[in-house]
N, C-alpha and C positions, 0 to 999 in steps of 0.2 A: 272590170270597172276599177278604177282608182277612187279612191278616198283623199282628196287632200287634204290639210290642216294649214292654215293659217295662224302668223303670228299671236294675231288679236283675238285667239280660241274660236273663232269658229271654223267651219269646211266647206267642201263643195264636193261633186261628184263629178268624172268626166270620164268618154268612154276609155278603155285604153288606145285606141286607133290613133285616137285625139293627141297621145303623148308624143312628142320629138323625145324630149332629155330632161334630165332631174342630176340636177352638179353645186358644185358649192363654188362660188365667184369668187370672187381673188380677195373679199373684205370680210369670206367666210360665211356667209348667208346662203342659202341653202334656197336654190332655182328652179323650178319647174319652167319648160318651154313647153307650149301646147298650141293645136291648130285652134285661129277662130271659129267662130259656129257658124258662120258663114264661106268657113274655107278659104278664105281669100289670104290669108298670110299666118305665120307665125306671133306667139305674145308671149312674153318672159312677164313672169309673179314671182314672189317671197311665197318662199312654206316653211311651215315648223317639221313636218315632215309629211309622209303619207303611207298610204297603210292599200298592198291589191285586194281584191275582196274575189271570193272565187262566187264563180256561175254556178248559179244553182240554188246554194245555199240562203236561206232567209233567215232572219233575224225579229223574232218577236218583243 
């Protein structure tokens, strides 16, 4: 599972399956590409960064 962070402080969660790439674009912003949730194509977002979260473990 990926954690991602968004510029505007919040996140989301997405499988890792989901991810293509994670790069920094030519104006220095920092790119996640991931499959739609429908699978039908690719979508590039902004992230502040993100964080893998290992199986298994919980968090209270």
């Amino acid at each position: 599972m990926i954690k991602y962070y968004y510029p505007d402080g919040t996140h989301c969660y997405r499988a890792l399956h989901t991810t293509h790439a994670v790069y920094h674009s030519d104006d220095g912003k920092l790119i996640a590409r991931a499959m739609k949730p429908d699978n039908s194509d690719m979508y590039e977002f902004e992230i502040a960064g993100f964080e893998l979260l290992k199986t298994g473990e919980r968090y209270d």
